[in-house]
CHARMM internal coordinates of N, CA and C (Angstrom, degrees):
IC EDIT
DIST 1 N 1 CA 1.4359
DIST 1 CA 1 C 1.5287
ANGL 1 N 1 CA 1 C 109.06
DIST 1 C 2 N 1.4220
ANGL 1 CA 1 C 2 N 112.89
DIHE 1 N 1 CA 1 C 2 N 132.01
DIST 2 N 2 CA 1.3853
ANGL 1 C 2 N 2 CA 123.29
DIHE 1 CA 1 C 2 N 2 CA 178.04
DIST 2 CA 2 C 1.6955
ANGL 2 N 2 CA 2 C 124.68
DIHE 1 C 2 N 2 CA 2 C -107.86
DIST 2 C 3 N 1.1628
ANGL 2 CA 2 C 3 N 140.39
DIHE 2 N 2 CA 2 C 3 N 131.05
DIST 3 N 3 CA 0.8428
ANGL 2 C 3 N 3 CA 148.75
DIHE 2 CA 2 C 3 N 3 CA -121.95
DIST 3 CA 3 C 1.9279
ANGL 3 N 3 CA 3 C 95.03
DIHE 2 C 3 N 3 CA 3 C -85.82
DIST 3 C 4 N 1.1401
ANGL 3 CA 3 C 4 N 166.73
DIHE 3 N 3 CA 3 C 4 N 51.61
DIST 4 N 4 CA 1.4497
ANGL 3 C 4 N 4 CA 156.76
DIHE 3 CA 3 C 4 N 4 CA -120.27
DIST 4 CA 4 C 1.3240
ANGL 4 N 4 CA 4 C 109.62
DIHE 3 C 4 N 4 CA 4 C -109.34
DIST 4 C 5 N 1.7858
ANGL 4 CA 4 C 5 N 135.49
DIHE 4 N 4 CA 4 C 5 N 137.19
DIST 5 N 5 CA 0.6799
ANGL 4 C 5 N 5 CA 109.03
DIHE 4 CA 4 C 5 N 5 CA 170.66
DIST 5 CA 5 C 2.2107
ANGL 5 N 5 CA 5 C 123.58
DIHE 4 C 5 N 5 CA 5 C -98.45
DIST 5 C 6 N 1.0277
ANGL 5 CA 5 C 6 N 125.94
DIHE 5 N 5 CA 5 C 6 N -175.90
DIST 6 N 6 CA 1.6557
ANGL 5 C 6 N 6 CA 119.14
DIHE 5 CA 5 C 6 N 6 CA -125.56
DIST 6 CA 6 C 2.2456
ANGL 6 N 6 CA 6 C 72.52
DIHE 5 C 6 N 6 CA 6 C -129.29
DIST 6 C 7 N 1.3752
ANGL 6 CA 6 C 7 N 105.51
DIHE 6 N 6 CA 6 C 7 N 118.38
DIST 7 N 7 CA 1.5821
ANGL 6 C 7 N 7 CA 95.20
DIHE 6 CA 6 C 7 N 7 CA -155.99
DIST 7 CA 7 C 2.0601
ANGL 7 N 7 CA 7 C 76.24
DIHE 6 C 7 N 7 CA 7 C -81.40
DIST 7 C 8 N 1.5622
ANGL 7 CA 7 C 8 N 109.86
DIHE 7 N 7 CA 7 C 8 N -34.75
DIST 8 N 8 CA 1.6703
ANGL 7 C 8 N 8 CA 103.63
DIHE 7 CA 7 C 8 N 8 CA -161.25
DIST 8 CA 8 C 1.8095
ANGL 8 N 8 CA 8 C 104.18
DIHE 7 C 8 N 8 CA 8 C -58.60
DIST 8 C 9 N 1.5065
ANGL 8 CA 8 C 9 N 123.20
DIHE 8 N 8 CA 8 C 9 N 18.85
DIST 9 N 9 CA 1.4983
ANGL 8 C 9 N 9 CA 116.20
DIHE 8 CA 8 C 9 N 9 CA -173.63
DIST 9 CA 9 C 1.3776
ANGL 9 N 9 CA 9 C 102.46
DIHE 8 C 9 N 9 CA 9 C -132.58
DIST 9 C 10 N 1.8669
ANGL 9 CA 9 C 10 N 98.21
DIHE 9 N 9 CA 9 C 10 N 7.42
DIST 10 N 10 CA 1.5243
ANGL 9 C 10 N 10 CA 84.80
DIHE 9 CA 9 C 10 N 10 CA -173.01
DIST 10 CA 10 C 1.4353
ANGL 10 N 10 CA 10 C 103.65
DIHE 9 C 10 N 10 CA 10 C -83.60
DIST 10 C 11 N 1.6976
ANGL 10 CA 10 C 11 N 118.41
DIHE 10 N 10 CA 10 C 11 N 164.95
DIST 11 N 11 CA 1.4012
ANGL 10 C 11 N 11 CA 131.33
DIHE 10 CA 10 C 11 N 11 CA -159.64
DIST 11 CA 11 C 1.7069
ANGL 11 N 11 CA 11 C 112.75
DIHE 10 C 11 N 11 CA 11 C 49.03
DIST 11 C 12 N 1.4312
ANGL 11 CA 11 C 12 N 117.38
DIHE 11 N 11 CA 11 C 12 N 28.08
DIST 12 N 12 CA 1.3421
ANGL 11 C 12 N 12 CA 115.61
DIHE 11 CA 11 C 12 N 12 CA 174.31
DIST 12 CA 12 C 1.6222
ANGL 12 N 12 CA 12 C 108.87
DIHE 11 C 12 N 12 CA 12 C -94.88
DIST 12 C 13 N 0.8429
ANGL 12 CA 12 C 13 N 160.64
DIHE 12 N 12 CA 12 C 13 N -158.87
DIST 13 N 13 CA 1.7840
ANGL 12 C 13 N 13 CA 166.51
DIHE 12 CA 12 C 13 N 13 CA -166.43
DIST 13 CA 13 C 1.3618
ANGL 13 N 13 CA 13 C 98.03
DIHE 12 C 13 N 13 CA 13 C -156.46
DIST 13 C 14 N 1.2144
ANGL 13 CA 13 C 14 N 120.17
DIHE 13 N 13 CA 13 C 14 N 63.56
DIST 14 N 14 CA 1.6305
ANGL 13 C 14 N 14 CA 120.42
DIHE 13 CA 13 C 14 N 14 CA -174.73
DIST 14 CA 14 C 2.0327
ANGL 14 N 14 CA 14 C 90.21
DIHE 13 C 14 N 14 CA 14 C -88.42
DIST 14 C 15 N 1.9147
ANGL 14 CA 14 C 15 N 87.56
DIHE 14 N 14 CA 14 C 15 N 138.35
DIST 15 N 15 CA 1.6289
ANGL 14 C 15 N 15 CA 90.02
DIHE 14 CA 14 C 15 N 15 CA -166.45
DIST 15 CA 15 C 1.7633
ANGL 15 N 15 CA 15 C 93.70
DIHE 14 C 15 N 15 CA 15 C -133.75
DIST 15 C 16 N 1.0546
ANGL 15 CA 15 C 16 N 112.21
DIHE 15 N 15 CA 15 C 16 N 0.20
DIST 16 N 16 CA 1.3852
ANGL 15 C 16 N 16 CA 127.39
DIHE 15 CA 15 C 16 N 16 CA 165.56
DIST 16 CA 16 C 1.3883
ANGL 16 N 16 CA 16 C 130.81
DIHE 15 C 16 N 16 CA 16 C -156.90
DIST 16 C 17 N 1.7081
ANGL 16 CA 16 C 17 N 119.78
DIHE 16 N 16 CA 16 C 17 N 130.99
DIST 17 N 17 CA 1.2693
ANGL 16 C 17 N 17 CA 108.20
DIHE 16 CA 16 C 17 N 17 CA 170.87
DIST 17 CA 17 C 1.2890
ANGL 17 N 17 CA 17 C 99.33
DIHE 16 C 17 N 17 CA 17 C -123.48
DIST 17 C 18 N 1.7274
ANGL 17 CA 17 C 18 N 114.54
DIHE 17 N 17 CA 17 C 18 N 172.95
DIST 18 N 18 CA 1.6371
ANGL 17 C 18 N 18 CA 108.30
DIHE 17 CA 17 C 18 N 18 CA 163.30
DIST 18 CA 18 C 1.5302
ANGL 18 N 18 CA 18 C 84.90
DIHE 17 C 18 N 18 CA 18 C -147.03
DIST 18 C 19 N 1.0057
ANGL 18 CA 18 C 19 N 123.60
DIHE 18 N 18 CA 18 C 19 N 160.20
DIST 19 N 19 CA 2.2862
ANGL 18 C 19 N 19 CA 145.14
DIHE 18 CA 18 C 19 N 19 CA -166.97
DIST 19 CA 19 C 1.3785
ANGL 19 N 19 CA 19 C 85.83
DIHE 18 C 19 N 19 CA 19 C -142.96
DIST 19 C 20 N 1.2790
ANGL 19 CA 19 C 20 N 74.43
DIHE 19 N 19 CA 19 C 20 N 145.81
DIST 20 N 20 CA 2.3306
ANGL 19 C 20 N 20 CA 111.29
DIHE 19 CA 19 C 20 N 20 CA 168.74
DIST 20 CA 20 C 0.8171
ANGL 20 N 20 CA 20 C 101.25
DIHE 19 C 20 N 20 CA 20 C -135.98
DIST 20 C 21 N 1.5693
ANGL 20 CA 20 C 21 N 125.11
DIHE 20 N 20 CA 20 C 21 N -171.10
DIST 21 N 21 CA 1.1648
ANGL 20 C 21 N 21 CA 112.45
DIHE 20 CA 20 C 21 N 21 CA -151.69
DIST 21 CA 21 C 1.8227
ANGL 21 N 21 CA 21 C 106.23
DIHE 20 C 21 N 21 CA 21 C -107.26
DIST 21 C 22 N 1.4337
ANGL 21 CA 21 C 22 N 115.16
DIHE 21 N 21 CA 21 C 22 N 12.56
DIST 22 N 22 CA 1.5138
ANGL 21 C 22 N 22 CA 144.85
DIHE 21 CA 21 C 22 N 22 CA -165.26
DIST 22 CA 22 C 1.5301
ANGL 22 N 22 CA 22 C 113.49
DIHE 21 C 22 N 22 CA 22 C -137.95
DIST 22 C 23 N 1.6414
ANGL 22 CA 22 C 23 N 115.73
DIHE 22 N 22 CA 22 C 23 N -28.52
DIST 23 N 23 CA 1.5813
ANGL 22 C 23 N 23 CA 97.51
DIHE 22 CA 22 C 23 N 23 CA 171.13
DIST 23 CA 23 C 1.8662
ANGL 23 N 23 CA 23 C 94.24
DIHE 22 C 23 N 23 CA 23 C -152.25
DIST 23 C 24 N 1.2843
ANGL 23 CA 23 C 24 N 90.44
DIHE 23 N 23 CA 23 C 24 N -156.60
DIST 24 N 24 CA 1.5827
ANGL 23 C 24 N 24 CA 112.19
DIHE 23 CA 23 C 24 N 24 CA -179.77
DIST 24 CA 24 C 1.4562
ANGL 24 N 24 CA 24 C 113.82
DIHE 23 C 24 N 24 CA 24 C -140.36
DIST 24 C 25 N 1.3152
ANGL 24 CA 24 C 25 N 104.92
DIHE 24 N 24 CA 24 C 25 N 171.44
DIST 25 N 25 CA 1.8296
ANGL 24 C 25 N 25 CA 86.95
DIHE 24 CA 24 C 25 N 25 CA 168.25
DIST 25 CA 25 C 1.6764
ANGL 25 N 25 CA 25 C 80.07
DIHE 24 C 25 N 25 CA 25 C -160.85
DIST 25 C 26 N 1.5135
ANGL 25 CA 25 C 26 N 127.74
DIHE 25 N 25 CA 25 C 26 N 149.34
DIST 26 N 26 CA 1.1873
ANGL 25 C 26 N 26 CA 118.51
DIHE 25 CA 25 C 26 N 26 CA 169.23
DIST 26 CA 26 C 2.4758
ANGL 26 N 26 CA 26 C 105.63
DIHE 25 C 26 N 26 CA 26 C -135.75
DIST 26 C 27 N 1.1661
ANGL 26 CA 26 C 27 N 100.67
DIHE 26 N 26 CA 26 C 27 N 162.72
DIST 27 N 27 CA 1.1749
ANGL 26 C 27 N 27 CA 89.03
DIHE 26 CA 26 C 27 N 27 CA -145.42
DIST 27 CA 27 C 1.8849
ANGL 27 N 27 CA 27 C 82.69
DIHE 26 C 27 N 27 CA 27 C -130.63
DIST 27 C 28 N 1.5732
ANGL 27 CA 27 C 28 N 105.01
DIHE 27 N 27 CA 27 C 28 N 110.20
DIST 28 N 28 CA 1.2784
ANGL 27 C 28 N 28 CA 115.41
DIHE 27 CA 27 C 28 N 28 CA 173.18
DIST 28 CA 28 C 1.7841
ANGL 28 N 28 CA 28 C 129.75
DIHE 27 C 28 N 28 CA 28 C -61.82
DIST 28 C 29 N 0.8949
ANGL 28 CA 28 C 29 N 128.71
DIHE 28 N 28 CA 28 C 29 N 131.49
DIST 29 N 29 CA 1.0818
ANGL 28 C 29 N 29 CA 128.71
DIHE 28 CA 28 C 29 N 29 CA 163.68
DIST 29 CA 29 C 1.7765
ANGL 29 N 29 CA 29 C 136.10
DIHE 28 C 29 N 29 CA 29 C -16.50
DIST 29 C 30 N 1.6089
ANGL 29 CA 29 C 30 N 91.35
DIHE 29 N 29 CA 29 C 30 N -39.65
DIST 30 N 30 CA 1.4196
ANGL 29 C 30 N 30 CA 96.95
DIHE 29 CA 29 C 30 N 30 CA 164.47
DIST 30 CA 30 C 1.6449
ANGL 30 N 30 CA 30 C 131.76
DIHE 29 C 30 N 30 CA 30 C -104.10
DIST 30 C 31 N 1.5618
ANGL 30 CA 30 C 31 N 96.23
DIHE 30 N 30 CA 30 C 31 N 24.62
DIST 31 N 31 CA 1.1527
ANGL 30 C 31 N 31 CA 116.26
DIHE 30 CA 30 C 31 N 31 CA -174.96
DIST 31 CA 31 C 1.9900
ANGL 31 N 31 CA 31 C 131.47
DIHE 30 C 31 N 31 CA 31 C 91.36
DIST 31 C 32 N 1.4690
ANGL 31 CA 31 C 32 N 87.99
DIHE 31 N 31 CA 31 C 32 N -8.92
DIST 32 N 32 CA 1.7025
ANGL 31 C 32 N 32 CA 92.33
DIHE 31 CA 31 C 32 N 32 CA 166.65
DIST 32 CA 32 C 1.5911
ANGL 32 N 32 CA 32 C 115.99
DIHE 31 C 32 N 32 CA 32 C -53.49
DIST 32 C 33 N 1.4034
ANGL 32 CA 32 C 33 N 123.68
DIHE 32 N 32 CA 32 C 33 N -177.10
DIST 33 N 33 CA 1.4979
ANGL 32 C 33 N 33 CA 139.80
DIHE 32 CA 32 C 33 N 33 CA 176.69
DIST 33 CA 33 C 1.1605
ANGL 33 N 33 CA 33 C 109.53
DIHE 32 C 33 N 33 CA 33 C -155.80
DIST 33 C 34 N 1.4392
ANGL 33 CA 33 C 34 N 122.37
DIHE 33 N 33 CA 33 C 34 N 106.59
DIST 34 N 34 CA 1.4997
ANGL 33 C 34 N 34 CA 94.17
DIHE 33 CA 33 C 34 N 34 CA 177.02
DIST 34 CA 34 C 1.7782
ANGL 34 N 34 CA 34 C 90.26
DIHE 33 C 34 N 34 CA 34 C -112.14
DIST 34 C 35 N 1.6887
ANGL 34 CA 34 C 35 N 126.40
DIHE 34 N 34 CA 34 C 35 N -173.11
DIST 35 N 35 CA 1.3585
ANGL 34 C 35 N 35 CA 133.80
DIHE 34 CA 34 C 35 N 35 CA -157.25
DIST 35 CA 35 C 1.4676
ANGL 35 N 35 CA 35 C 109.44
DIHE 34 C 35 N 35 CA 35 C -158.58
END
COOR INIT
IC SEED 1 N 1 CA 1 C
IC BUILD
């Protein structure tokens, strides 16, 4: 697995992510989540 970047987050303020071993979820700055 290679590291890719995600084009639907580009210009987002992503200030947290966490990965499993099946998804992602990353968590915007102004409080969005997307998955």
């Amino acid at each position: 697995m290679l590291p890719q970047r995600v084009q639907l987050l580009a210009g987002e303020d992503i200030v947290q992510v966490s990965c499993g071993g099946t998804h992602s979820v990353a968590l915007t700055r102004d409080g969005r989540i997307f998955s």
